[in-house]
C-alpha positions as CSV (number, residue, x, y, z in Angstrom):
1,X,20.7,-8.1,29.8
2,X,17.9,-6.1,28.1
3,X,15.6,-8.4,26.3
4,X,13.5,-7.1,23.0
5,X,10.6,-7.3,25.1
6,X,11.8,-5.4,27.9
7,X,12.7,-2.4,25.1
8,X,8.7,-2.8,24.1
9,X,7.6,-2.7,27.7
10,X,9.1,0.9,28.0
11,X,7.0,3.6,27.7
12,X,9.0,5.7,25.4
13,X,9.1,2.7,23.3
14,X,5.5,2.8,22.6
15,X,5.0,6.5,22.9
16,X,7.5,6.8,19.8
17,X,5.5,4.1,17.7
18,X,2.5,6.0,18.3
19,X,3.9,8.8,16.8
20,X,4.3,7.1,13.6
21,X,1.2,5.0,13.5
22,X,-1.3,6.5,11.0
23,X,-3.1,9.0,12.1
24,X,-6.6,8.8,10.0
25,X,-9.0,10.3,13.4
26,X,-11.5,8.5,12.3
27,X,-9.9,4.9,12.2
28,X,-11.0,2.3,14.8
29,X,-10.1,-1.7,14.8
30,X,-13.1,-3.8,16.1
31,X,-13.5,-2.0,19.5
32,X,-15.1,1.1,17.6
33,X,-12.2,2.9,19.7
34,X,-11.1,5.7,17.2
35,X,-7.6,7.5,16.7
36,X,-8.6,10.5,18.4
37,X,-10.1,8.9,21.2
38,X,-7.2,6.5,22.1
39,X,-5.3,10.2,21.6
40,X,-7.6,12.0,24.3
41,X,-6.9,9.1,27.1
42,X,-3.1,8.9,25.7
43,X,-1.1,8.3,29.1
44,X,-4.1,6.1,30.1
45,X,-4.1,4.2,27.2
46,X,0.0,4.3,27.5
47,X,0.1,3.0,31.1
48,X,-2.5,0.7,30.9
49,X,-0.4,-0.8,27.9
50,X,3.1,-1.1,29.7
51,X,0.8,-2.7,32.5
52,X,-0.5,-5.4,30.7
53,X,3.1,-6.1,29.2
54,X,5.2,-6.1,32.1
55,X,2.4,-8.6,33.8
56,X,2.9,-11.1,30.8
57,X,-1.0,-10.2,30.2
58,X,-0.9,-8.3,27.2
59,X,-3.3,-10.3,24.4
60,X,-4.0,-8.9,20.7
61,X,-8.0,-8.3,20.1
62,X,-9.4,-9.4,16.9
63,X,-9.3,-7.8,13.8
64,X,-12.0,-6.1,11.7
65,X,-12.4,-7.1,8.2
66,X,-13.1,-4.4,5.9
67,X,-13.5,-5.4,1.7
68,X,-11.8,-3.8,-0.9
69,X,-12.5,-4.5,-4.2
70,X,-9.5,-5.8,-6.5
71,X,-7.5,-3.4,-8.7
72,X,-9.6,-0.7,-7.5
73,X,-8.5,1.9,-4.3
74,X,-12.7,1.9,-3.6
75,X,-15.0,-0.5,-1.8
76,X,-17.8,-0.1,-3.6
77,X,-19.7,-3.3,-3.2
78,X,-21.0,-5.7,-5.7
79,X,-22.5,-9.3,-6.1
80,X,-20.0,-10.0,-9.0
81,X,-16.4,-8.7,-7.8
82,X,-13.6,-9.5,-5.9
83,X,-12.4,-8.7,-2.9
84,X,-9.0,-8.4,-0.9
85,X,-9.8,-8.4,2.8
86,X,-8.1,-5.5,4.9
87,X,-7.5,-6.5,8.7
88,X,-8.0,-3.6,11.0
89,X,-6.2,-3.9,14.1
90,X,-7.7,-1.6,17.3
91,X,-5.4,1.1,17.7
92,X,-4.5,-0.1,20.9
93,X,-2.4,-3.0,19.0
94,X,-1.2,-0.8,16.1
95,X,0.4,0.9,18.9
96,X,2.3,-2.1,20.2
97,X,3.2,-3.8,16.6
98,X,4.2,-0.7,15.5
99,X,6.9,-0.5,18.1
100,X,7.7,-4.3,17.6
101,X,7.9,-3.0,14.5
102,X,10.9,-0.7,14.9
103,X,12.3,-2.7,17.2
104,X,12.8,-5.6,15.0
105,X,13.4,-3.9,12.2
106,X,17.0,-3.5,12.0
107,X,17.7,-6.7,12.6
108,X,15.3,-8.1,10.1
109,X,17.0,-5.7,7.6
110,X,20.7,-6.3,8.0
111,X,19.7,-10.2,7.8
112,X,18.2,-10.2,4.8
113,X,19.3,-7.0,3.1
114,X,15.9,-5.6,3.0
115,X,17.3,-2.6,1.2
116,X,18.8,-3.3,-2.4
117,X,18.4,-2.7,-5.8
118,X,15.0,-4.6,-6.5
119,X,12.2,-3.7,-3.8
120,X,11.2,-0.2,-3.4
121,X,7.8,-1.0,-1.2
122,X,7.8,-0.6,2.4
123,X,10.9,0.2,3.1
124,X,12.3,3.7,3.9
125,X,13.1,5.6,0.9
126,X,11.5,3.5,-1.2
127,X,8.6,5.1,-3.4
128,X,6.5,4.7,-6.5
129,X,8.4,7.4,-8.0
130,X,12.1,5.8,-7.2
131,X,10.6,2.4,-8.8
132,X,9.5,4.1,-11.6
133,X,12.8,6.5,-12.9
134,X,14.7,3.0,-12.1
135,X,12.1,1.3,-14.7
136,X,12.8,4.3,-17.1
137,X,16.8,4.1,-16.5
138,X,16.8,0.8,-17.3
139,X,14.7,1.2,-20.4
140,X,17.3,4.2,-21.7
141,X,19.6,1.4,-21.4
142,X,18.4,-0.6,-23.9
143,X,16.0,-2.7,-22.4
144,X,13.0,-2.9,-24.5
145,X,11.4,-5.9,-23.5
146,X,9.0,-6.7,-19.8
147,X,8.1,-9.2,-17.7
148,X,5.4,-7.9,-16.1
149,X,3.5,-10.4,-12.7
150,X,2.3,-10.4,-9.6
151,X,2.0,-13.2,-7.3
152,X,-1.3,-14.7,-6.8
153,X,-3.1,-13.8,-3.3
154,X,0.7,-13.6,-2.0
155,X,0.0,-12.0,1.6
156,X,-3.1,-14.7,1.9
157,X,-0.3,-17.5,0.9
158,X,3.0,-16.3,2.8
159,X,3.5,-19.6,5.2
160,X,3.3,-18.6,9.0
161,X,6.2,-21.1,9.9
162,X,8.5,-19.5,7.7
163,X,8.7,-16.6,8.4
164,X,8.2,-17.0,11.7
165,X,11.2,-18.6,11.6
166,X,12.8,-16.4,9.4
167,X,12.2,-13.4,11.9
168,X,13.6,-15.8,15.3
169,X,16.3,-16.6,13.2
170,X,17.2,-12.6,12.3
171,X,17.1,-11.3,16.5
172,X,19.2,-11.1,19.1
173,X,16.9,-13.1,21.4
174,X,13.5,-14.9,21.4
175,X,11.5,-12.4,23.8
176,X,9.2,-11.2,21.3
177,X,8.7,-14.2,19.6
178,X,5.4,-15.4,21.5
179,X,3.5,-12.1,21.2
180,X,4.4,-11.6,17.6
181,X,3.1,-15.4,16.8
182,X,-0.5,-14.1,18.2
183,X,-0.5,-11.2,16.4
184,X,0.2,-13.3,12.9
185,X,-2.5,-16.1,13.9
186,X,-5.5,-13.4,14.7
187,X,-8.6,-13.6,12.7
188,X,-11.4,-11.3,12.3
189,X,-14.7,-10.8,14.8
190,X,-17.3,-9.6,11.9
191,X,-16.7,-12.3,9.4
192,X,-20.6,-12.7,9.1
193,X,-20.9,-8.7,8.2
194,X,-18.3,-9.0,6.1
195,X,-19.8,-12.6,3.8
196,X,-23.2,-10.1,3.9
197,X,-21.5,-7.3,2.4
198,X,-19.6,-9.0,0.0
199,X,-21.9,-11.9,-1.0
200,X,-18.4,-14.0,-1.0
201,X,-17.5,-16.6,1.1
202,X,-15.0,-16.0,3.9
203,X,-12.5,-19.0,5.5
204,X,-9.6,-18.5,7.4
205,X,-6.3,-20.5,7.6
206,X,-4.5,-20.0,10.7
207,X,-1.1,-21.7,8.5
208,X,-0.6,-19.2,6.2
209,X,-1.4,-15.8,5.6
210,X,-0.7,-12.3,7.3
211,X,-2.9,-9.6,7.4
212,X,-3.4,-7.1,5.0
213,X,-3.8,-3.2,7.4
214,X,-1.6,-4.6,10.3
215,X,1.9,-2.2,10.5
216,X,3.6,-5.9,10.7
217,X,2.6,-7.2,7.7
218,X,4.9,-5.4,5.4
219,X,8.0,-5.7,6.8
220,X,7.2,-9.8,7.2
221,X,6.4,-9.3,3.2
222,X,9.3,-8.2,2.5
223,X,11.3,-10.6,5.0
224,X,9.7,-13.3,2.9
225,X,10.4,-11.9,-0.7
226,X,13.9,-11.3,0.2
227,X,15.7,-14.4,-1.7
228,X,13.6,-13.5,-4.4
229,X,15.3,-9.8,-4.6
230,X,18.8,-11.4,-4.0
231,X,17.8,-13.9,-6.8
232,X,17.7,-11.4,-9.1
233,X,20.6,-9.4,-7.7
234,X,23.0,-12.2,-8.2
235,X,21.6,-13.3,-11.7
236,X,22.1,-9.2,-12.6
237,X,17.9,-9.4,-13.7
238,X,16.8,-5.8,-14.1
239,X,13.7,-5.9,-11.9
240,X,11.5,-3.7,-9.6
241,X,9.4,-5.0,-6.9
242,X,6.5,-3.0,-5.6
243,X,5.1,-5.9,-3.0
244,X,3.8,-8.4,-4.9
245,X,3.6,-7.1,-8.1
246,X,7.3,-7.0,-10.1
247,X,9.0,-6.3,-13.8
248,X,12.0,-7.1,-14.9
249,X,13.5,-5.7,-18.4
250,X,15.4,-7.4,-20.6
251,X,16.9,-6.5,-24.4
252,X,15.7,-9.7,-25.8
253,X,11.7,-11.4,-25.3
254,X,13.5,-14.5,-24.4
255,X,15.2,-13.4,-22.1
256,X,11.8,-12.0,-20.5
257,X,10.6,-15.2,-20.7
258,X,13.6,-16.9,-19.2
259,X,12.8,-14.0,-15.9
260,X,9.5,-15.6,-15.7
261,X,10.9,-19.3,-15.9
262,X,13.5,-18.3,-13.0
263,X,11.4,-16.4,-11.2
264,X,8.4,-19.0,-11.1
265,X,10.9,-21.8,-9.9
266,X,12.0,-19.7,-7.0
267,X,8.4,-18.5,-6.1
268,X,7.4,-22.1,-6.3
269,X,9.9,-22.9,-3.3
270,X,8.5,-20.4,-1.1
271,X,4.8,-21.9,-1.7
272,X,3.9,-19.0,-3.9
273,X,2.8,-18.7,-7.3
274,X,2.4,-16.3,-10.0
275,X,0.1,-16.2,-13.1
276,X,0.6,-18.1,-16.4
277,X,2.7,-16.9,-19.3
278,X,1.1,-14.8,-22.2
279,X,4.0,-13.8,-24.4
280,X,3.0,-10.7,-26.6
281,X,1.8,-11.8,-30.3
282,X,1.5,-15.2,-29.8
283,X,-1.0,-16.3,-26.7
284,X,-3.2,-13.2,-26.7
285,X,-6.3,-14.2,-24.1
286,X,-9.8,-13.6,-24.2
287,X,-9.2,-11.4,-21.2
288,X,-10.4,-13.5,-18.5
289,X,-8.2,-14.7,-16.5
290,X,-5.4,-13.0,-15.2
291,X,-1.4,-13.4,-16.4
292,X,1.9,-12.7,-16.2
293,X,3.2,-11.0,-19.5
294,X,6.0,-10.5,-21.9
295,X,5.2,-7.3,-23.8
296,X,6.8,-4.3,-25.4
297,X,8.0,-1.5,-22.7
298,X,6.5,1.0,-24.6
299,X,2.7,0.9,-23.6
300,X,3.7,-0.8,-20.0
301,X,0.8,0.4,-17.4
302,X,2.4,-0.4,-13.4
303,X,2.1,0.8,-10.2
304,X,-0.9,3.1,-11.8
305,X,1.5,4.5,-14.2
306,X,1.8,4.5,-18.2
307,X,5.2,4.1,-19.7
308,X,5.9,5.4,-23.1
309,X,9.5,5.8,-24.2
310,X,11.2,8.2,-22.1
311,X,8.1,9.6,-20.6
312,X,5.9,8.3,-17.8
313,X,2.3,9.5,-17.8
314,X,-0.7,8.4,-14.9
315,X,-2.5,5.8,-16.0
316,X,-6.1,6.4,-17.0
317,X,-7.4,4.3,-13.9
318,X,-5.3,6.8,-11.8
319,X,-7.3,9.8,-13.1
320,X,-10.7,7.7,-12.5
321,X,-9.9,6.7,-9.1
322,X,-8.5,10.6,-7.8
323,X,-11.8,11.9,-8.7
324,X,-13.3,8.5,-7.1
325,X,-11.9,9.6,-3.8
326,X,-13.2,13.1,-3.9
327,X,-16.5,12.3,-4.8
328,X,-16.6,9.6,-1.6
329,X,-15.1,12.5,0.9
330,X,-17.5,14.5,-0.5
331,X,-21.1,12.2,-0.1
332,X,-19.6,11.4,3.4
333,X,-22.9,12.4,5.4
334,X,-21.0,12.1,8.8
335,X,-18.7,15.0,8.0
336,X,-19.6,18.6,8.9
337,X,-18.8,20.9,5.6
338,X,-15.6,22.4,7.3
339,X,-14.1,18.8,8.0
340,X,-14.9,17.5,4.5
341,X,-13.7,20.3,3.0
342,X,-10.1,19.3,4.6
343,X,-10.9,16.2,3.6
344,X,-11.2,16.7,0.2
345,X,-8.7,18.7,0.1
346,X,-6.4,16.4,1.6
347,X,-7.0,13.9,-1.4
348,X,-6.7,16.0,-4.2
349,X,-2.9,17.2,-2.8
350,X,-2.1,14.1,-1.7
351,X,-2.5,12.5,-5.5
352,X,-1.2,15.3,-7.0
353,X,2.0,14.8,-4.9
354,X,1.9,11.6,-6.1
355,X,2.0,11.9,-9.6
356,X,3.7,15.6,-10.1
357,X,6.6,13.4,-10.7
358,X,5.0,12.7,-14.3
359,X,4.7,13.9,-17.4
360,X,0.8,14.4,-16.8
361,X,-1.2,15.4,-19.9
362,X,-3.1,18.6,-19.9
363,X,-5.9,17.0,-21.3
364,X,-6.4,14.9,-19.0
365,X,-5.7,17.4,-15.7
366,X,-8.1,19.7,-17.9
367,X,-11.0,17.0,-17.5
368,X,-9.9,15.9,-13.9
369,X,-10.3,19.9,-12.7
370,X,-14.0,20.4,-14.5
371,X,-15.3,17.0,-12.7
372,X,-13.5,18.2,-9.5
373,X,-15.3,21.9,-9.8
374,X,-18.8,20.3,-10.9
375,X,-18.2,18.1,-7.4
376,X,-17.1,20.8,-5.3
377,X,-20.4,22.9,-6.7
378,X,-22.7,20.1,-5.6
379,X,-21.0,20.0,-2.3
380,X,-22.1,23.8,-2.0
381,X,-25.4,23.0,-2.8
382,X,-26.1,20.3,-0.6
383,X,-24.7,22.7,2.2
384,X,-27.3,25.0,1.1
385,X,-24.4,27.3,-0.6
386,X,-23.2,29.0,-3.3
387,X,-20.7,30.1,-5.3
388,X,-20.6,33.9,-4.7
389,X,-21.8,36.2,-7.3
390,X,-21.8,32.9,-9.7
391,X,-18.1,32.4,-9.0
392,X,-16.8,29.1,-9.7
393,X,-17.2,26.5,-6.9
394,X,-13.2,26.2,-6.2
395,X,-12.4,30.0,-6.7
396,X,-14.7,30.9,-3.9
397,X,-13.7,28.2,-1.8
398,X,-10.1,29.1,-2.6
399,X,-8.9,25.5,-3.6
400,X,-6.5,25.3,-5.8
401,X,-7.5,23.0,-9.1
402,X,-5.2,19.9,-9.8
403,X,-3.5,21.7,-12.9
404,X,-2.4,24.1,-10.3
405,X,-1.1,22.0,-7.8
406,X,1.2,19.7,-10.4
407,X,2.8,22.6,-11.4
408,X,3.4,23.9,-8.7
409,X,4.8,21.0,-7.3
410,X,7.2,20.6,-10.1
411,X,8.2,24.4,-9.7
412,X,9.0,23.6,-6.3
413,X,11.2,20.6,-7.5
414,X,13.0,22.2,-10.2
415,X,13.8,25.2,-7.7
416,X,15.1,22.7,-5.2
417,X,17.4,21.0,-7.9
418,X,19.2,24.0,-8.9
419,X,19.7,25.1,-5.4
């Protein structure tokens, strides 16, 4: 009988995940060993792999910490902000977890019925956009009212023992079981680097967490949230889950607070939490401290969007942070002006594919294109360049603004439907 481990110990097993392992070039775990370098010593790196596997010798390295700060997509770093901690694995074990990864995933799916109604991250298909029309559909039905929450430092909290035994209980045999324990109980190597950085303490619990940039983490989120989705299947709650952060519409503001009653019960059993209750127009906070609301759908910001009747419009962070990311890929010093260019460009068309899906205001994509032009011209002057004969920065580049690229994004979309 072929064993899940056997499957992983094939070559074309892990030649396949490392087709679909992100492929950033410059991205390296704690060995400093970057995407295109594992890429250059591929069969190597593929041999050596299977080696170590079939021997029984095959051990995950540690992870690097990198800090994000909260409810930002930046790390700019700060003595007085938070931080989620991604874990980087080396590429070396993104490679293997990413073929556990498929490998495991059926199974983990059919068990728990990873694919419903509710969630709509990490699983194929699923998509900002898809959570959002559902959000809208269910508001054209009548539903007025939101729960809006999140779970409090949920992958930090998911217990290791759970789903551990959650995921043994979902395969066909226990062969991968070992190596995928020591892949959830890995720590970080530059924890002092990373407390230096952040001015924040770092501790580690080796009972309960899973880390935040390994491609096993998501699924195992999910695997773990999964009674919460069929809780709300079976009590017919209109809810979307993105992760950890969820909304649920109702017709009634009771029966958004009844949502948050059943929802905080159920969380409670998995040893999770979520925020405290502030209903709208009657426990309005000094802004503080962090809650779960009841509030009117009109007005809802989620998922970086604004939701106003029938229309949903980016959310004024989401126009703060696409220009945020431009202006970082363009003061990256190690770039040479051709490959920053394709950085840059790379950003810009990946938010605007993103969020061509909206009704985005022209205002706003007016504003967005002038601070992307008056970055682009600095870029040309740094590079000791400029526009030609006082051309604008993006017409002699030939870059298309971000007006330009919604539309025609939507033209594309409309074509496609009437086809």
């Amino acid at each position: 009988m072929t064993t899940l481990y056997d499957q992983l110990s094939d070559e074309r097993t892990l030649r396949e995940a490392w087709k679909k392992i992100h492929k950033n070039p410059r991205s390296s775990g704690i060995d400093q060993i970057t995407i295109d370098e594992f890429r250059d010593k591929l069969e190597t790196e593929l041999g050596e792999i299977v080696k170590m596997l079939r021997g029984g010798k095959y051990k995950p390295q540690l992870l690097k910490g990198h800090p994000l700060e909260k409810g930002k997509n930046h790390s700019v770093v700060s003595d007085n902000k938070e931080y989620r901690i991604l874990k980087i694995p080396t590429v070396r074990d993104r490679v293997v977890q990413k073929a556990i990864e498929r490998l495991v995933e059926p199974y983990l799916s059919k068990k728990y019925a990873l694919y419903n109604s509710v969630s709509y991250a990490y699983v194929d298909g699923g998509s900002v956009e898809k959570a959002a029309v559902q959000l809208r559909k269910y508001y054209e039905a009548g539903n007025a009212w939101v729960y809006k929450s999140d779970i409090k430092k949920f992958f930090d909290k998911i217990n290791k023992k759970d789903v551990l035994k959650m995921i043994q209980d979902a395969l066909p045999d226990d062969s991968l079981m070992k190596l995928i324990d020591k892949f959830l109980v890995i720590d970080i190597q530059n924890s002092a680097e990373l407390v230096e950085r952040t001015k924040q303490e770092y501790s580690y619990n080796p009972l309960v967490g899973v880390a935040q940039g390994s491609p096993l983490s998501p699924l195992f989120a999910n695997v773990y949230l999964s009674s919460l989705d069929q809780l709300a299947i079976k009590n017919e709650m209109k809810m979307v889950r993105y992760a950890d952060d969820l909304v649920v519409l109702t017709k009634t503001k009771e029966q958004a607070v009844e949502a948050h009653r059943l929802i905080e019960a159920h969380l409670k059993s998995l040893k999770l939490e979520v925020h405290p209750l502030e209903i709208y127009g009657e426990n309005v906070s000094s802004g503080h401290e962090k809650h779960s609301t009841v509030e009117k759908y009109s007005g809802l910001i989620f998922l970086g969007l604004t939701f106003k009747g029938s229309k949903i419009f980016p959310s004024g962070d989401s126009y703060v942070n696409a220009i945020w990311t431009v202006r970082r890929a363009a003061n990256n010093k190690t770039l040479p002006f051709v490959k920053k260019l394709i950085s840059i460009e790379a950003r810009v068309q990946g938010w605007c594919s993103a969020y061509a899906f909206t009704d985005f205001q022209e205002q706003q994509v007016t504003k967005l294109d002038k601070q992307f032009e008056d970055v682009m011209q600095k870029v040309l002057r740094k590079s000791d360049l400029k526009a030609i004969h006082n051309k604008a920065a993006l017409d002699a580049l030939q870059m298309p603004t971000y007006k330009f690229r919604l539309n025609s994004i939507k033209d594309k979309r409309k074509n496609k439907k009437v086809k």
